[in-house]
MARGU-516142 format. One record per residue: residue number from 1; x, z, y of N, C-alpha, C, O in turn. Coordinates in steps of 0.1 Angstrom, whole numbers, plus 5000, padded with zeros to 4 digits. Atoms other than C-alpha are relative to their C-alpha. Layout:
# MARGU-516142
- seq_nu_nw_nv_cau_caw_cav_cu_cw_cv_ou_ow_ov
- NUM_X_Z_Y_X_Z_Y_X_Z_Y_X_Z_Y .
...
END
This chain:
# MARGU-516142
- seq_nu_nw_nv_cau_caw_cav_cu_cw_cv_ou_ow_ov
- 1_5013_5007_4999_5153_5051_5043_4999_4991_5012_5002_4996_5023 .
- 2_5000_5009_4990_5149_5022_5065_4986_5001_5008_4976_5006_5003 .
- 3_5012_4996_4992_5124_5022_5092_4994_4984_4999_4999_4973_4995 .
- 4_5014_5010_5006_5092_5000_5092_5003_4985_5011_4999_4974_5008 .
- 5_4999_5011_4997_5101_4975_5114_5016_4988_4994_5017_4976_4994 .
- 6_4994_5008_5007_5134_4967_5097_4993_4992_4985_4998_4981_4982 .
- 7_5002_5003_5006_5116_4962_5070_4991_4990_4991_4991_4985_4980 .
- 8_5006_5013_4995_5092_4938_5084_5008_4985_5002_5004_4973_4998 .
- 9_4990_5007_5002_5123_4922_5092_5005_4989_4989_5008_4977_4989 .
- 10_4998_5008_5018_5129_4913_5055_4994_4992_4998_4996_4980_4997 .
- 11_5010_5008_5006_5099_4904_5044_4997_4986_5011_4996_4976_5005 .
- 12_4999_5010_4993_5097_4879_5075_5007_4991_4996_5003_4980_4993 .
- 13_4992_5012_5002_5129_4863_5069_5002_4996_4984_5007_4985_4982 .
- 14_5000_5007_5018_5128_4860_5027_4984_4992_4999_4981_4987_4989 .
- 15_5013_5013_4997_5091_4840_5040_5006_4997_5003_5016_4997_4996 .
- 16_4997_5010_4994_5103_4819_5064_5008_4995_4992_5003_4987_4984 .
- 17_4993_5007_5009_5134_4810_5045_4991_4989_4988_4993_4978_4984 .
- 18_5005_5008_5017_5112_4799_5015_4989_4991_5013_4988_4980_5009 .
- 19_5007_5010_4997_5087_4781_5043_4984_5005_4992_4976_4997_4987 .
- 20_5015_4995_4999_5055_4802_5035_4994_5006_5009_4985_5014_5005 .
- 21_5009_4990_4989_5043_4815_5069_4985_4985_4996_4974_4988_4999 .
- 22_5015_5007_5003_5016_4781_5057_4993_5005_4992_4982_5001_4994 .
- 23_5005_4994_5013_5005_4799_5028_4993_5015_5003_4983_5019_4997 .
- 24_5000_4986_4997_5004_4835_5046_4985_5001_5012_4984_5007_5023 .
- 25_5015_4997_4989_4965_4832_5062_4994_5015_4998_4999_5020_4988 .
- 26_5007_4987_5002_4945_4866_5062_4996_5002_4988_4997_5012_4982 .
- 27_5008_4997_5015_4925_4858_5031_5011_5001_4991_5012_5010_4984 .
- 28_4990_4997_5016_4955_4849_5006_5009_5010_5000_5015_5014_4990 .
- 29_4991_4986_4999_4975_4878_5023_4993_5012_4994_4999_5022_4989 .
- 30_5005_4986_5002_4948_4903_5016_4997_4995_4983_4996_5003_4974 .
- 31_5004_5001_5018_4939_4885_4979_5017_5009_4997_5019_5020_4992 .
- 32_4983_4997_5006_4980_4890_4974_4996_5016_4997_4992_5019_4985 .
- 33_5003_4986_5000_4974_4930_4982_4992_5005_4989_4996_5013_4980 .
- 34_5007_4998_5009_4943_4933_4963_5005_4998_4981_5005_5005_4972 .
- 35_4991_5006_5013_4961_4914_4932_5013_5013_4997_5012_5020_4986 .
- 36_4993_4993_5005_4990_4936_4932_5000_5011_5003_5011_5016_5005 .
- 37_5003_4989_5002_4974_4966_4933_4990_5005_4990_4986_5016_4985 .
- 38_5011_4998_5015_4951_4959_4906_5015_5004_4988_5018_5013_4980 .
- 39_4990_5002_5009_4984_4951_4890_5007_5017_4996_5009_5021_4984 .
- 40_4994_4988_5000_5000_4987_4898_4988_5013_4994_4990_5024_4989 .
- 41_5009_4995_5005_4966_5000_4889_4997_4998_4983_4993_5007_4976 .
- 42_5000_5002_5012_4966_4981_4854_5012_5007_4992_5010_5008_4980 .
- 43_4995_4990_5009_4997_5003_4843_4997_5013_4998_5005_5022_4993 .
- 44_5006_4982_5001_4977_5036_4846_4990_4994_4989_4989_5004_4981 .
- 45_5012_5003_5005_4947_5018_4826_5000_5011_4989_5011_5012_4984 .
- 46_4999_4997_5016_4938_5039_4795_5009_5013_5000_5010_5020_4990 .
- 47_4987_4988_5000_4965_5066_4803_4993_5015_5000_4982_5016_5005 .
- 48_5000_4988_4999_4962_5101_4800_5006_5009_5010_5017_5004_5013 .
- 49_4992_4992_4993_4974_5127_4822_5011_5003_4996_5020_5005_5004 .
- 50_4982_5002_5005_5004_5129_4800_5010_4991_4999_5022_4991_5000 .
- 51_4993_5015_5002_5011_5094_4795_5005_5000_5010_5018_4999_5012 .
- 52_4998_5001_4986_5007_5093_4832_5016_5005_5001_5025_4997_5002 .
- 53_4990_4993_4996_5034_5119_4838_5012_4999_4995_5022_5003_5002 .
- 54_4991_5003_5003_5056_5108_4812_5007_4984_5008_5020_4983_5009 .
- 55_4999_5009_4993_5055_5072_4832_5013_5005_5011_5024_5001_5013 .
- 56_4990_4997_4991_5068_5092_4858_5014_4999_5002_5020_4994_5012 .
- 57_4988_4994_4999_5099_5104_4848_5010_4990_4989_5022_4992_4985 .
- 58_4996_5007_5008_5104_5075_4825_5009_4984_5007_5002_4974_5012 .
- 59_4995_5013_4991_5133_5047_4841_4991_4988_4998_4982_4986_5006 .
- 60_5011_5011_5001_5114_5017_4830_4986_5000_5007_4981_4991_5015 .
- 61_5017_4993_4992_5079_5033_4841_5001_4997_5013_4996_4988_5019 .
- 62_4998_5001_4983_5092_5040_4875_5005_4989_4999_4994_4984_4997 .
- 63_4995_5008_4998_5111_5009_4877_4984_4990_5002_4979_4987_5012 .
- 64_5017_5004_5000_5074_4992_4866_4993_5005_5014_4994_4997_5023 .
- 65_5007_4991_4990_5057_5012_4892_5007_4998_5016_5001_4996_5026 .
- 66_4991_5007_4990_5086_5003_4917_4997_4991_5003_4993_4990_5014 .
- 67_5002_5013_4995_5082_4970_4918_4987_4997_5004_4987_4989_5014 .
- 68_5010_5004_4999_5044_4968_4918_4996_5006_5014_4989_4998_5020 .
- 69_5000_4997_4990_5044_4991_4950_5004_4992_5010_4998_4989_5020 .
- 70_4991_5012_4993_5071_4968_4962_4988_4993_5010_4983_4994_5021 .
- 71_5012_5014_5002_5047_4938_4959_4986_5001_5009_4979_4992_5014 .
- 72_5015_5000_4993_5017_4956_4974_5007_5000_5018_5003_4994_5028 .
- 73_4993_5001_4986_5041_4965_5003_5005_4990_5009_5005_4990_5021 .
- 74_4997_5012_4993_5055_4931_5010_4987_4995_5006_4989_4990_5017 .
- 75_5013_5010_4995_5016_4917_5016_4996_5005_5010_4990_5001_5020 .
- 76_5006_4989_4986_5010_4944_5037_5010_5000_5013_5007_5001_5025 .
- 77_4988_5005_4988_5040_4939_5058_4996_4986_5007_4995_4984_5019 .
- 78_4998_5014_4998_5037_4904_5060_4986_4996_5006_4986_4988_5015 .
- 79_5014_5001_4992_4999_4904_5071_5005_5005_5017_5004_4999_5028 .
- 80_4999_4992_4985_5008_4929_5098_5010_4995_5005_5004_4991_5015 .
- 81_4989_5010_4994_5039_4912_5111_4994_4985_5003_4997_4981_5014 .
- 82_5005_5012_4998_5020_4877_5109_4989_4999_5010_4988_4988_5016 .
- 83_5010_4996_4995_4990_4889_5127_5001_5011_5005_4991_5016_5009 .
- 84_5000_4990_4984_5003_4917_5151_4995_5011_4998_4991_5017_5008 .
- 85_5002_4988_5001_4996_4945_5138_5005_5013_5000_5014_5013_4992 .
- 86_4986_4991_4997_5014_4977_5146_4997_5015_4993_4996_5025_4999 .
- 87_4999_4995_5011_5012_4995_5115_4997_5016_5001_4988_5023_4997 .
- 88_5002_4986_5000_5021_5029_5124_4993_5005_5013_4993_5018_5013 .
- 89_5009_4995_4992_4999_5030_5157_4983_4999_4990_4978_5010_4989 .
- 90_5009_4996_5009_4967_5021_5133_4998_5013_4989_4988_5021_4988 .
- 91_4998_4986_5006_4980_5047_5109_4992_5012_5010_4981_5018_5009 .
- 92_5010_4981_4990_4974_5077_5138_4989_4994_5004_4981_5004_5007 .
- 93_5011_4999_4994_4946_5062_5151_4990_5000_4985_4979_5005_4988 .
- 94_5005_4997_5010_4931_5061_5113_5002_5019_4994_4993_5025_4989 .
- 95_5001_4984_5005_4943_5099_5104_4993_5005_5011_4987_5016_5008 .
- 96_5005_4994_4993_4928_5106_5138_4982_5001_4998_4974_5011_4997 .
- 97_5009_5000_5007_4897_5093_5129_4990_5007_4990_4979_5012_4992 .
- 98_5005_4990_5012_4894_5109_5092_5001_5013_5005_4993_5021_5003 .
- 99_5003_4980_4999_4905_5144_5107_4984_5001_5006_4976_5010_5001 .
- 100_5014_4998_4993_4871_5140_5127_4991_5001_4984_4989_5013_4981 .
- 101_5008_5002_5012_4851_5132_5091_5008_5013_4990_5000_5018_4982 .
- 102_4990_4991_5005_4877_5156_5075_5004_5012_5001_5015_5014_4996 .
- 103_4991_4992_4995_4881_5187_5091_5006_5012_4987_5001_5015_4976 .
- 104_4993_4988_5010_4905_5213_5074_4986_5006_4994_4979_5001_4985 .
- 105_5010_4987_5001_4879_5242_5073_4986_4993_4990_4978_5001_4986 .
- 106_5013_5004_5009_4850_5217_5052_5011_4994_4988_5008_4996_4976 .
- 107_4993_5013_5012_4878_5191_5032_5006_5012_4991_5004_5014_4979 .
- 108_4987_4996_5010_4906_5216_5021_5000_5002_4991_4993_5011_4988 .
- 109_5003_4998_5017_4909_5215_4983_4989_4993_4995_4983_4997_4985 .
- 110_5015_5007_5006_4878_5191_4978_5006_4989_5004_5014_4988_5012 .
- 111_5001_5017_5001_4879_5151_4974_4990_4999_5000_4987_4998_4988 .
- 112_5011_5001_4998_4846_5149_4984_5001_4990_5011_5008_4993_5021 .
- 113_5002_5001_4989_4837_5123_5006_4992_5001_5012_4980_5002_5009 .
- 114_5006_4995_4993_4824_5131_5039_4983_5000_5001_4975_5008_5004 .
- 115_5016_5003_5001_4791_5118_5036_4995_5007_4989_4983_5004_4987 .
- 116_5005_4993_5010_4786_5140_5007_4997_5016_5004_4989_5023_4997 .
- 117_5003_4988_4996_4787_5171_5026_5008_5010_4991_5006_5022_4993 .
END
């Protein structure tokens, strides 16, 4: 598994090469993300919990599902690389955050959001 800044790396230089850091502003970076997560979201549409599961284990499915991840990952790289953002310090300071709204002892085993009590 490659670590996160090589793989900033990538997505950097397969932009620049093509000459889209003009293209790569906040808003069309974050439409990009939203877009292809609808996208990775539109092959669950309608699905069943079996369908679902069969997706899983199915090469094409995953392959589908692969790529659309991909896609959401590049925009999200390429935001945070273009605009300075340092990905895995937001991370802990975001899990640090939710454990506050989240503690074990009220969340464990519930998807409830916090404001729900």
């Amino acid at each position: 598994m490659q670590d996160l800044h090589t793989l900033m790396e990538w997505v950097k230089q397969f932009s620049q090469e093509r000459e889209w850091d003009q293209f790569h502003n906040p808003k069309d970076l974050s439409i990009g993300m939203v877009t292809e997560a609808a996208e990775l979201l539109d092959i669950f549409r309608f699905k069943t919990s079996e369908d679902m599961q069969l997706l899983m284990v199915n090469e094409k499915g995953r392959e589908h599902i692969g790529e659309e991840l991909a896609d959401v990952m590049y925009f999200l790289l390429r935001f945070a690389d273009m605009y300075k953002f340092d990905l895995a310090d937001e991370l802990k300071q975001k899990l640090q955050k939710n454990a506050l709204k989240y503690p074990v002892d009220t969340s464990k085993g519930s998807n409830k959001k916090y404001t729900e009590g």
